[in-house]
C-alpha positions in Angstrom: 0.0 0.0 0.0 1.5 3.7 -1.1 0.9 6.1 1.9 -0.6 9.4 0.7 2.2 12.8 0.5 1.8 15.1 3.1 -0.4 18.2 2.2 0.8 21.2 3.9 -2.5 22.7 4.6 -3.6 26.3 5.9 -6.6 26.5 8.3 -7.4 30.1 8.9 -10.0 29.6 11.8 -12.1 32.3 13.9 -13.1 31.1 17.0 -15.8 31.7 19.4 -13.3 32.6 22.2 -11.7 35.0 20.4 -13.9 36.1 17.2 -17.3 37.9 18.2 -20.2 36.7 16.4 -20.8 39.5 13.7 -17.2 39.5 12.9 -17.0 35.4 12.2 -20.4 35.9 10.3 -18.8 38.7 8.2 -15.7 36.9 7.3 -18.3 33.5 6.6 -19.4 36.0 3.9 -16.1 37.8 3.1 -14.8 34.1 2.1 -18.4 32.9 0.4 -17.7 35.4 -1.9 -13.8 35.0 -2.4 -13.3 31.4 -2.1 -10.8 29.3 -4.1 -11.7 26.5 -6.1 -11.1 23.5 -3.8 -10.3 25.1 -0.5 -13.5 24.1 2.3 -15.0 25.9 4.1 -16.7 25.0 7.9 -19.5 26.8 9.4 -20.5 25.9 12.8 -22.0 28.3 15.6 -18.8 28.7 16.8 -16.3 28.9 14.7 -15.6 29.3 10.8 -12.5 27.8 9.5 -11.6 28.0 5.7 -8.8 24.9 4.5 -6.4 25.9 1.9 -4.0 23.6 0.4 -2.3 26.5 -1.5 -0.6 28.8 0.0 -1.2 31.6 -2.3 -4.8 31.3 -1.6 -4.1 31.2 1.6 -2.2 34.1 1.8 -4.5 36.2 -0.2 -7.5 35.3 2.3 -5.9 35.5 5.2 -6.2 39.4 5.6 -9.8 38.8 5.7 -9.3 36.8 8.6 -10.8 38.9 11.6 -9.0 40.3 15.0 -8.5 37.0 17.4 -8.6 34.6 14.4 -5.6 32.5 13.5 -3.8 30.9 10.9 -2.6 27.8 11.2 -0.3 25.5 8.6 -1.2 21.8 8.8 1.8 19.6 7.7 1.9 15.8 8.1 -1.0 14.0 7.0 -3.3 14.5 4.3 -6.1 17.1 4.4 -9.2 14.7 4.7 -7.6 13.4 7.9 -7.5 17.1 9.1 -11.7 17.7 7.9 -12.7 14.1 9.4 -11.5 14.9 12.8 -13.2 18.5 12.5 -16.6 17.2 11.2 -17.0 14.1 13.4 -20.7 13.6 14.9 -19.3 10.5 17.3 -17.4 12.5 19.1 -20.2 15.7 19.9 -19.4 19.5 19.7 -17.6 20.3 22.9 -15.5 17.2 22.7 -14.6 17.8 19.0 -13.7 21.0 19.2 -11.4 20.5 22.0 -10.0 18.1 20.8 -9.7 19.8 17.2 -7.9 23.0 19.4 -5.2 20.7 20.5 -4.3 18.9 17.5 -4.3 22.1 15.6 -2.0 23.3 18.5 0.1 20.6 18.4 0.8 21.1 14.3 1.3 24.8 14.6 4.1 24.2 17.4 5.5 21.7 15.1 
């Protein structure tokens, strides 16, 4: 069995802790309107996270990214590993998204 290339992948995520609502729902919109053909976008109630797997993209977006939001680079397994984790109903919202807060803390640091 061939094992998949790492992606390097960009998650530029605003958070309910640190993103009021009106500003995650404006840049929801700002990147409905500006997205990049195959980049994802996540909308929840608390949080909106847009993955890019090219860093151009991702650098052009990320301005758009609001006061308290964060960009985070994903290296090291492939991107549907990364959404999977994100959009699992098993494992219920609070749990998910804690565990979600680590693991993207845990690529950031490296």
């Amino acid at each position: 069995m061939t094992r998949a290339a790492a992606v390097p992948v960009v998650a530029l995520v605003a958070h309910a802790r640190n993103v009021p609502a009106l500003e995650r729902e404006q840049f929801a919109i700002a990147l409905d309107s500006d997205m990049a053909a195959g980049a994802l976008v996540l909308k929840t109630c608390h949080r909106v996270e847009a993955y890019l797997g090219d860093a151009n993209e991702a650098a052009r977006l990320a301005p758009k990214l609001p006061a308290g939001g964060r960009a985070l680079t994903v290296v090291g397994r492939p991107p549907v590993g990364v959404v999977t984790a994100v959009r699992d109903p098993a494992e219920g919202a609070g749990h998910g998204e804690r565990d979600e807060e680590q693991k993207q803390q845990k690529y950031h640091d490296g």
